[in-house]
C-alpha positions in Angstrom: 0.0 0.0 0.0 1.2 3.2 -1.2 0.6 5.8 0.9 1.7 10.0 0.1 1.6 13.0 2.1 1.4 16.0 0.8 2.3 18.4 3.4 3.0 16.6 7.0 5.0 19.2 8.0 3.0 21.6 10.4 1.8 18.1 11.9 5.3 17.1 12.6 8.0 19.1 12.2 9.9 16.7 14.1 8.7 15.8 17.4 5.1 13.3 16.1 6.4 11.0 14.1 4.0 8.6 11.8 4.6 5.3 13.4 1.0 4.7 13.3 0.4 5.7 9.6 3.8 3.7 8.7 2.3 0.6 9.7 -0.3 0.1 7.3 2.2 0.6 3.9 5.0 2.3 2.2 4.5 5.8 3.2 6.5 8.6 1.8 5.9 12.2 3.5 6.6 15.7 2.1 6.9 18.5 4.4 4.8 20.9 1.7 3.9 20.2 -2.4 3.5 22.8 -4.1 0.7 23.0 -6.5 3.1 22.0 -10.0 4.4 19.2 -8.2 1.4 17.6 -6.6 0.6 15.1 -9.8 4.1 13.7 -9.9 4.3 13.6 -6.4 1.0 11.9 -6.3 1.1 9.4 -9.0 1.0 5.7 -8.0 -0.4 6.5 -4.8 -3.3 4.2 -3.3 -3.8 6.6 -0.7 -3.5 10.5 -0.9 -2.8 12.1 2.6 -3.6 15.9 2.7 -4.2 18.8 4.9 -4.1 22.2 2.7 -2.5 20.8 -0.6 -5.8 21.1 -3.1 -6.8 18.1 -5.3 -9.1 19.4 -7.2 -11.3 17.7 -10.1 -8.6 17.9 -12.6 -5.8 16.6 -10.0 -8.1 13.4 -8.8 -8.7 12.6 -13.0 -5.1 12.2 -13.2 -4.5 9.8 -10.7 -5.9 6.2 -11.7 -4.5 4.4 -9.0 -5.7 6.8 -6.1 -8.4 4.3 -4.4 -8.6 6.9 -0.4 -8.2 10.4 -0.1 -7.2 11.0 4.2 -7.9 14.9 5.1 -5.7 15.4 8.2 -8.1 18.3 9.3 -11.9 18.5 10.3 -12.2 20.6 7.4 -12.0 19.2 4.1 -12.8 22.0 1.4 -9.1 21.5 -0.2 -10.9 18.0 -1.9 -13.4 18.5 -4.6 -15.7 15.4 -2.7 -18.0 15.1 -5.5 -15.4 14.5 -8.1 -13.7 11.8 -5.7 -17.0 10.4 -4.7 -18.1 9.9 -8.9 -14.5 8.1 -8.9 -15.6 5.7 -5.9 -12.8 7.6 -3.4 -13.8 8.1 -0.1 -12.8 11.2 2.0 -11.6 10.9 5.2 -11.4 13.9 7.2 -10.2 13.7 11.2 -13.0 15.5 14.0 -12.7 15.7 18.3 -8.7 16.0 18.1 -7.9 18.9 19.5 -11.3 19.7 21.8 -9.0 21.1 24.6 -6.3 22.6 22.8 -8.4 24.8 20.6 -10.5 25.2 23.9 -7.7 26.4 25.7 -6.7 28.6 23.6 -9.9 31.0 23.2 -9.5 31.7 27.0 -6.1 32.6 26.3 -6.9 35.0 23.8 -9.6 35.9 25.6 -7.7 36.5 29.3 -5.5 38.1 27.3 -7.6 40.9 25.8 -9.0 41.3 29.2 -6.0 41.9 31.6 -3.1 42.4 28.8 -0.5 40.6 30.7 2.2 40.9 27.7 1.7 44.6 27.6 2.4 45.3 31.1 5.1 42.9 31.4 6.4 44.9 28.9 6.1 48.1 30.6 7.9 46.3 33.5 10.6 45.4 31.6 10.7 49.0 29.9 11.3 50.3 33.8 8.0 51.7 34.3 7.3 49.9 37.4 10.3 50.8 39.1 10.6 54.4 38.4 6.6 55.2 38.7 5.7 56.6 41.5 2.6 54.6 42.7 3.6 50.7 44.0 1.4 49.5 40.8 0.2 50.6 37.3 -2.0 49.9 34.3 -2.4 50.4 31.3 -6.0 49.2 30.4 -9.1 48.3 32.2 -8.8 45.5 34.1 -12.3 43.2 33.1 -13.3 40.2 35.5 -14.7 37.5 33.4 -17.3 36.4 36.7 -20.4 37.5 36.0 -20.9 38.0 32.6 -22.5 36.5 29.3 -20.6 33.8 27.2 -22.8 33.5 24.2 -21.1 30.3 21.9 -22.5 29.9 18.0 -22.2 26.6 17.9 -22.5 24.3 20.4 -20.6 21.1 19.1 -17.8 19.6 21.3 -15.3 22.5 21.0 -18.2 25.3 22.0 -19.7 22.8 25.1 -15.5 22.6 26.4 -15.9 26.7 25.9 -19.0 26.8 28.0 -17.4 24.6 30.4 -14.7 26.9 31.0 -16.9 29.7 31.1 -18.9 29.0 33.7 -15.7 27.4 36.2 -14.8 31.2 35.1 -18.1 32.2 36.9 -20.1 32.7 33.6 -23.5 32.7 32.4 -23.3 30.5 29.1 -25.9 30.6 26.6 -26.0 29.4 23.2 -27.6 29.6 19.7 -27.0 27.3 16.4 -26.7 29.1 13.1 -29.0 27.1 11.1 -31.5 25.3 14.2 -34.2 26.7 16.5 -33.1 27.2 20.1 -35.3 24.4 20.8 -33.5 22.4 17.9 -30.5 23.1 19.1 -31.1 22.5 22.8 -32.4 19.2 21.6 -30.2 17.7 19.4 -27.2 18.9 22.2 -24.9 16.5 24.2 -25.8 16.8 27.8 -23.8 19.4 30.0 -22.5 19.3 33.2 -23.4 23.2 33.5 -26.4 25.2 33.0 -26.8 26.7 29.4 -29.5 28.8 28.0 -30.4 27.7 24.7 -31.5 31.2 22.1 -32.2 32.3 18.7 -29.0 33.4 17.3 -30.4 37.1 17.3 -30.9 37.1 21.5 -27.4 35.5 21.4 -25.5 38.4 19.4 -27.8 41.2 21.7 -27.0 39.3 25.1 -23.8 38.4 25.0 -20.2 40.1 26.5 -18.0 37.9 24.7 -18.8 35.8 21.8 -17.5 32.4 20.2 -17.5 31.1 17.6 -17.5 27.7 16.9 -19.5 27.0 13.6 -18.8 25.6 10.2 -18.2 27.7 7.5 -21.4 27.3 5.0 -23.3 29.4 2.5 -25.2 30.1 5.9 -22.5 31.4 8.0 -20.0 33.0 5.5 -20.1 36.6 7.0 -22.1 36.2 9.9 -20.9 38.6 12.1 -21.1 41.7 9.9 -22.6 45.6 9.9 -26.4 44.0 10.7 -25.3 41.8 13.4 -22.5 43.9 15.1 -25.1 46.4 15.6 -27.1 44.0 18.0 -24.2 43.4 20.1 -23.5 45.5 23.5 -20.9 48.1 23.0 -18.0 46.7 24.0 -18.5 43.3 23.6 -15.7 41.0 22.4 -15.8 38.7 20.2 -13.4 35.9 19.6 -13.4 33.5 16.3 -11.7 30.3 16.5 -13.8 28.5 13.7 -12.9 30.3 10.2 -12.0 33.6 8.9 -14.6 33.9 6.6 -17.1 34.0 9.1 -16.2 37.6 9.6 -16.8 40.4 7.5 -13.5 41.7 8.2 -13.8 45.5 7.1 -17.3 45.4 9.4 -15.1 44.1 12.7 -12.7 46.4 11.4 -14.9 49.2 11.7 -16.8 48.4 14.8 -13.1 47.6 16.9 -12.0 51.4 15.6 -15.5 52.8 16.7 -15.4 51.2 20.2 -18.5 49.2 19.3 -16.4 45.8 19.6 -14.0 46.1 22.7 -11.8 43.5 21.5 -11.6 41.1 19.0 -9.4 37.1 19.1 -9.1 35.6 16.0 -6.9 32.0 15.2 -8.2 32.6 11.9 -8.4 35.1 8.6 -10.1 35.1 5.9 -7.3 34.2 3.8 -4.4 32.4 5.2 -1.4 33.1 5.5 -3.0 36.9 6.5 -2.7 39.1 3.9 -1.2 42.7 4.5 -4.1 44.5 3.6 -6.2 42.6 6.0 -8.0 45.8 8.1 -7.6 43.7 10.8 -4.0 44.2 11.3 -4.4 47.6 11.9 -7.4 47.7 14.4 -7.0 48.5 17.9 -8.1 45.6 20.7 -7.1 43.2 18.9 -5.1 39.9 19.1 -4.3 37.5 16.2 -2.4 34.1 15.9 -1.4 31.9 13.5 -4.1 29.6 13.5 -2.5 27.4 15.8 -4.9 27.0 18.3 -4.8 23.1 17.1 -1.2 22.7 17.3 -0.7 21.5 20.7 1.8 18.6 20.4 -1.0 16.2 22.1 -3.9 17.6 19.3 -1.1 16.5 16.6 -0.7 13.5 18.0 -4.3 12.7 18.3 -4.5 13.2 14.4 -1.8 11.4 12.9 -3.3 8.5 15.4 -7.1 8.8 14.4 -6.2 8.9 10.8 -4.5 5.8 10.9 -6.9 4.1 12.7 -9.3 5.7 9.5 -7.4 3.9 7.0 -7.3 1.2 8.7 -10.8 0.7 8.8 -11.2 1.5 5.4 -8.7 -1.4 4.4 -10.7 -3.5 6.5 -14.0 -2.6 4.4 -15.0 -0.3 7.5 -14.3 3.3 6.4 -14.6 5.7 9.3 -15.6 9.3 9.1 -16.4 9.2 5.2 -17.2 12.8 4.2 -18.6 12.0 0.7 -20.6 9.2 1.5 -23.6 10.9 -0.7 -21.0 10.9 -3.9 -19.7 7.9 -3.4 -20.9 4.9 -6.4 
């Protein structure tokens, strides 16, 4: 079994190796591909291992011995899945990897934006402390999370590990789907440990201090949060996005951080990626952004190199496991 990846090198750049994928076949792994070298890189290949490289219509028609397609990611928009499904490949894609890492890391943004801890440890270091003349400073309000309104679009396992935190944080959670009733949504959730108030998504954009999102990116929820619906939220709200960057209209947030209508923003994520220099959101004030890295925790990496070998697996077993393109495949 001839296995390729495309581009393992963000997964391990040298400290998560892929004992688990070696053991199924002869696997050869390329740290990126660009896009004139993914066909010979690709040809011979029973098995086609991908996180951002594109294989698009065109790419998959040139590959008669490709037989699996594995999308190290939950998202899987860099396959054409029709095309592979009308060939008889199945999509794998990897889900619940990185629940606490990604998790995690919206509090950190969000702590962050609340108490600034970089940028007074940088006044420290600067010498304000010691030659100021009161025995303490800041620099920016100092916000208590207890107390106020969490509001999470999308309530799958990544936004009910966010509520958990929020309410340990002293929180009131509520929560909204972007395509299901709050009575939907509240039905169709996984039980919590904490008390969450199920809303339309309106309430939850006028209600909440911070909000999170944690949706796919569909027709549906491209530009969500934009002029109509910042305009519900409370001035000063923050608003973190951990899902994609296209969920923003990014000249709205833009906007609404310079006006003071946003109080902060924390985004993993842009709307094209790498960022782009002209992204407005690089020069608006209250804001952090990272790399999207809030996956990258060496244990989340681990966890998907691991569950997409146990995916392959399967599928060489005649059990494929988390098939995205079941509905194309003949």
């Amino acid at each position: 079994m001839k296995i390729v990846v495309l581009d393992g090198y963000t997964l391990n750049p040298g400290d998560n190796p892929w004992t688990s994928l070696e053991a199924l076949g002869d696997v050869t792994v390329y740290d990126r591909t660009p896009s004139e070298a993914i066909l010979e890189r690709s040809r011979g290949a029973e098995v086609l291992i991908t996180n951002k490289t594109r294989l698009n219509a065109e790419t998959l028609a040139a590959l008669p011995d490709l037989r699996c397609i594995g999308v190290v990611a939950t998202g899987y928009d860099v396959v054409d899945v029709a095309e592979a499904g009308k060939r008889g490949i199945p999509v794998m894609n990897v889900v619940n990897y990185g629940t606490e890492a990604v998790a995690q890391h919206a509090f950190a943004l969000l702590l962050e934006l609340c108490r600034r801890t970089a940028l007074h440890d940088a006044g420290i270091r600067a010498g304000r402390w010691a030659a100021g003349p009161d025995w303490c400073f800041w620099d920016t309000p100092q916000v208590e999370l207890t107390g106020k309104v969490m509001g999470i679009l999308g309530f799958g396992t990544i936004g009910h590990r966010v509520g958990e935190l929020a309410h340990a944080f002293g929180m009131k959670v509520m929560a909204a789907s972007p395509r299901k009733s709050a009575a939907e949504a509240a039905a169709s959730a996984a039980p919590a440990s904490y008390p969450v108030d199920f809303v339309e998504r309106d309430e939850l954009f006028r209600a909440s201090d911070v909000l999170s999102l944690h949706c796919p990116l569909t027709d549906q929820t491209r530009g969500i949060i934009n002029a109509s619906t910042l305009a519900m939220m409370k001035d000063g709200a923050i608003l973190l996005n951990l899902a994609r960057g296209p969920l923003l209209d990014e000249a709205a947030v833009a906007a609404a951080l310079a006006s003071g209508k946003l109080g902060g923003l924390g985004a993993d994520v842009a709307s094209v990626e790498p960022i782009k220099a002209d992204n407005p959101l690089l020069q608006s004030p209250n804001t952090l952004l990272t790399p999207h890295i809030a996956w990258a925790t060496l244990a989340a990496r681990r966890n998907i190199i691991r569950i997409m070998a146990e995916n392959i697996a399967g599928w060489m077993k005649g059990e494929p496991k988390s098939v995205v393109n079941k509905a194309y495949l003949v």
